[in-house]
C-alpha positions in Angstrom: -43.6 49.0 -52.4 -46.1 46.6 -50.8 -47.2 45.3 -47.1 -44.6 42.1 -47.5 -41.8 44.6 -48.8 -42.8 47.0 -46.0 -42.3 44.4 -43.3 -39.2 42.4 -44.9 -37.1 45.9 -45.3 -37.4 47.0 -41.5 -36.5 43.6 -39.9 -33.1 44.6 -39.9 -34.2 48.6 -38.7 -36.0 46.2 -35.8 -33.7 44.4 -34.9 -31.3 47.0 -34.5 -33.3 49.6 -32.8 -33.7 46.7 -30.6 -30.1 45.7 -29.7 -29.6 49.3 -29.2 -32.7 49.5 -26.5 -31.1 46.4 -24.7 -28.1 48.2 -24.5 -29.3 50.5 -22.7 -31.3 49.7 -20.4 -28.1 47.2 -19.5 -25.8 50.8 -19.5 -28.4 52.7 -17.3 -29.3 50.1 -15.5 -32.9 50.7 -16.0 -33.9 47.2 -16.4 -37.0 47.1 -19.1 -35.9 44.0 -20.6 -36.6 40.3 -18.4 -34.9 37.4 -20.3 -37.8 35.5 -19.6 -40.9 38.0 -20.8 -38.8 38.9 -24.1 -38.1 35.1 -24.7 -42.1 35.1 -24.3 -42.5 38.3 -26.6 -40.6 36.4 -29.4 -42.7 33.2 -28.9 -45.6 35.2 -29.5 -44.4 36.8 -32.3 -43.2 33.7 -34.2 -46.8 32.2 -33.3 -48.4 35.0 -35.0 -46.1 34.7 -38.1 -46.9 30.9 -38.2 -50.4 31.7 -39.3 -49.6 34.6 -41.0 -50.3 33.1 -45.0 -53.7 32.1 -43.0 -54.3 35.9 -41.5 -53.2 37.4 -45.0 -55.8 35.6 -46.8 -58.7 35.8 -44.8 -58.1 39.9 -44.7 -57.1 39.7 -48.6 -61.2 37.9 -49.2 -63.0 40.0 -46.3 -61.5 43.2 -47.9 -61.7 42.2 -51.8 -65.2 41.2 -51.6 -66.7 44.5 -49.7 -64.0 46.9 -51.7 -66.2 44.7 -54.8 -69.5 46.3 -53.3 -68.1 50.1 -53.3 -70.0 52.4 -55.7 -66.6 54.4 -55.9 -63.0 53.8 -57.4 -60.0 55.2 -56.7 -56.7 55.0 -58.9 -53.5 54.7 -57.2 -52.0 57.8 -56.4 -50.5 59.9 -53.8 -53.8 61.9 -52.7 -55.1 57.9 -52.7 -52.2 57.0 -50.3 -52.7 60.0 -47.9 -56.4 59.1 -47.8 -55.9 55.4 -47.0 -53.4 56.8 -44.0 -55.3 58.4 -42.5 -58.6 56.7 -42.9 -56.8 53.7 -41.6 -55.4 55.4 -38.7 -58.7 56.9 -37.8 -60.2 53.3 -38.2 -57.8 52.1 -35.9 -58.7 54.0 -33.3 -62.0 52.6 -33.1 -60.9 49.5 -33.6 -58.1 49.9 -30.5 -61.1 51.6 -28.5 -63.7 49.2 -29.0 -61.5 46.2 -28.1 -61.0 47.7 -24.6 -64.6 48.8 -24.3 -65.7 45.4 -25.2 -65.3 42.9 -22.8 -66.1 40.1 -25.3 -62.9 41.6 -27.6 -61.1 42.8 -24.5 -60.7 39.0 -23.8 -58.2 38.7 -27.4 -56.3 42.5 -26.7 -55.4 41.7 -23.1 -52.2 39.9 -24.0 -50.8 43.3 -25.2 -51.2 45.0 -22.1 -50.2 41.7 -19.6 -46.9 43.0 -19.8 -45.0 44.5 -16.8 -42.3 45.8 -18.5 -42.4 48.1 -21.4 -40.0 47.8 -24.3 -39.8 47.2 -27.7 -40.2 43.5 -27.7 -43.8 44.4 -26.0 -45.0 45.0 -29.7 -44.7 41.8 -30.7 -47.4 40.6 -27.8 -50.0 40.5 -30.7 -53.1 38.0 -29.9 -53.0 35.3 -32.7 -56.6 35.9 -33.1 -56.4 39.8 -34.0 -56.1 40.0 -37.6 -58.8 37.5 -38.1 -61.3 40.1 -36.1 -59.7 43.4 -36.7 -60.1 43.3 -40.7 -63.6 43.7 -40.0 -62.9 47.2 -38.4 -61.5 48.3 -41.6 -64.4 47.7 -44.4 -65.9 51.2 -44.4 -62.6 52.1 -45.7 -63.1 49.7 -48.2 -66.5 51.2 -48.8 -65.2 54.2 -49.6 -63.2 53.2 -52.6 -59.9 53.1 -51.1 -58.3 49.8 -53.1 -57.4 46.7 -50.6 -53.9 46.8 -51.4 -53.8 50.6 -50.2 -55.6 49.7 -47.1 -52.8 46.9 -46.1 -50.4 49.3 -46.6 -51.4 51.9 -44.3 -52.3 49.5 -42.0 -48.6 47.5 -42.2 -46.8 51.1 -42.1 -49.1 52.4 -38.8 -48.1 48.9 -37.0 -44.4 49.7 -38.4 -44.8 52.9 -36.7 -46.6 51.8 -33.0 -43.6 49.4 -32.6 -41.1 52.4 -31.9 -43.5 53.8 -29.5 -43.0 51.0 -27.3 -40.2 52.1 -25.5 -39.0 53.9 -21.8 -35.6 55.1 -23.8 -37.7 58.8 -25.0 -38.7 60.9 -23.5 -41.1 63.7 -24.0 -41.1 65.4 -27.6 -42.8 68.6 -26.7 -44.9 70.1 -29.3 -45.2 66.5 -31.2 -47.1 65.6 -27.9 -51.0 65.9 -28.6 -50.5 65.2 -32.1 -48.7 62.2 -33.2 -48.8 58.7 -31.0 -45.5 59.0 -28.9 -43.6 56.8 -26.6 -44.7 59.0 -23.9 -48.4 58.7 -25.5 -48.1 55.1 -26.1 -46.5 54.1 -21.6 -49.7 55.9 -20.4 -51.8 53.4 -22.8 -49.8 51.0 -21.4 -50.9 52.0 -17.8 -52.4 50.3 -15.5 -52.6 53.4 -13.0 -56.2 54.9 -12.9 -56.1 57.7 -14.5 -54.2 56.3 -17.2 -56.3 53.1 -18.0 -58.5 53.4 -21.4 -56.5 56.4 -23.1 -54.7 56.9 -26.0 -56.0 54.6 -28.3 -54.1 56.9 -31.3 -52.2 54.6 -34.0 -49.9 57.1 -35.6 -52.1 60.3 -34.4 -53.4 61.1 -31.4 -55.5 63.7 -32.2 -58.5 61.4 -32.3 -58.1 61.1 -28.8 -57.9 64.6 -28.2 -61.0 64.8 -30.5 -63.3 62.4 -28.7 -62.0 62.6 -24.7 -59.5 60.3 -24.6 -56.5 61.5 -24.4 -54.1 61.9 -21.3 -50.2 63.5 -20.9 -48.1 61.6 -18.8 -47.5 62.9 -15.7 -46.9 60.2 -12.8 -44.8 56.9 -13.0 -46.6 54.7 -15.4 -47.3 51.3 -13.7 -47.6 48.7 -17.1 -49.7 45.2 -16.7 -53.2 44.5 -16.3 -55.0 45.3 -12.9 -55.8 41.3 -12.4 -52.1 40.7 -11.9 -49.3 39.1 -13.7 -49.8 36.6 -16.2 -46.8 34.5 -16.5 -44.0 33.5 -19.1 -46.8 30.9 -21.2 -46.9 32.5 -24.4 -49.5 30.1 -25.0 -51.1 30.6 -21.3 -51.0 34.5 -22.2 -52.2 34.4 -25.8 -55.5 32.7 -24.5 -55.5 33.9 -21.0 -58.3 36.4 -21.5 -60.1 33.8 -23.7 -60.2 31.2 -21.1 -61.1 33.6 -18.0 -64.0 34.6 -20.3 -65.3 31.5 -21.0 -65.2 30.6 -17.3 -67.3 33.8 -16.2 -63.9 35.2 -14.7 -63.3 38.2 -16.9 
């Protein structure tokens, strides 16, 4: 199975998981989902897939070409596999970190976190620009020896994986917290409360946050959106919000 295989077999997993989250919120009447800011979600979503072909290519050349430079090999294999998991997942980390440590990167991340409501549709609030920056993030993999194809892989089945986290419908999974990237893991990311702002960067672990300081339990009311206020319905507004208040000196 490839990336492309990966992606087309869980649309209908999505899409279901998804129905069953709208229900309910509707049942419990805890009212995560806004017509408007899902309509937006999807927007955003169909964007990114637009230039997809265009985001697939450019990472396909960036990672060929420095995988060609590696003085090691690896075949395909399981042990392979298991390496390129969880190098990628420790590579995305960083990557996650350093696009909220850098205001410059900060600026193309933002419109994940502009959300004030937290559901699954919030996944989709990927910044256009992204994969054409974050492939760089993931060349000492490459380096290594860890084939391209392996690399996409990981990387398409730890997205897979976030998108369940983003959800108010689980709880707490008790000893799982601390260890893998949870829902409950995943609202305090979301967080726009002080304590919680800047933590859990984890993709599928979390343990790199426990590793290097940056991890925080949930414990009070997560408040989700950004701390400059509410964005707006735009999809094209919020994609290059951050970009724009940037370039203006305002970010």
């Amino acid at each position: 199975m490839n990336s492309s295989e990966l992606s087309t077999l869980m649309v209908p997993a999505v899409l279901t998981v998804i129905a069953v989250e709208m229900a309910w919120s509707y049942a419990t009447g805890k009212g995560v989902y806004n017509r408007k800011e899902t309509g937006a979600n999807l927007a955003i979503l169909a964007g990114g897939q637009l230039i997809k072909p265009a985001s697939l290519a450019w990472q396909i050349l960036v990672l060929g070409w420095v995988s060609g430079l590696s003085p090691f090999s690896m075949e395909s294999s399981v042990a392979t596999f298991l390496l390129a998991l969880l190098a990628t997942d420790f590579a995305y980390y960083w990557a996650h970190r350093v696009q909220h440590e850098v205001k410059a990167l900060w600026t193309i991340h933002l419109v994940h976190h502009s959300s004030p409501w937290m559901n699954l549709t919030t996944a989709f609030r990927i910044n256009w620009l992204s994969p054409f920056i974050g492939v760089f993030f993931y060349l000492p993999v490459a380096l290594m020896g860890v084939p391209p194809d392996a690399i996409g892989f990981a990387l398409t089945l730890n997205l897979t994986y976030q998108f369940f986290t983003h959800t108010e419908a689980i709880g707490t999974l008790g000893p799982l917290e601390g260890i893998l990237n949870t829902p409950s893991a995943h609202r305090v990311h979301h967080g726009s409360n002080s304590q919680y702002i800047d933590k859990n960067y984890g993709g599928m672990l979390i343990i790199w946050d426990r590793l290097f300081g940056t991890y925080e339990p949930e414990v009070e009311t997560v408040r989700y959106g950004v701390t400059t206020g509410f964005m707006g319905h735009n999809p094209v507004k919020l994609v290059f919000h951050g970009l724009v208040d940037y370039a203006n000196g305002r970010l």
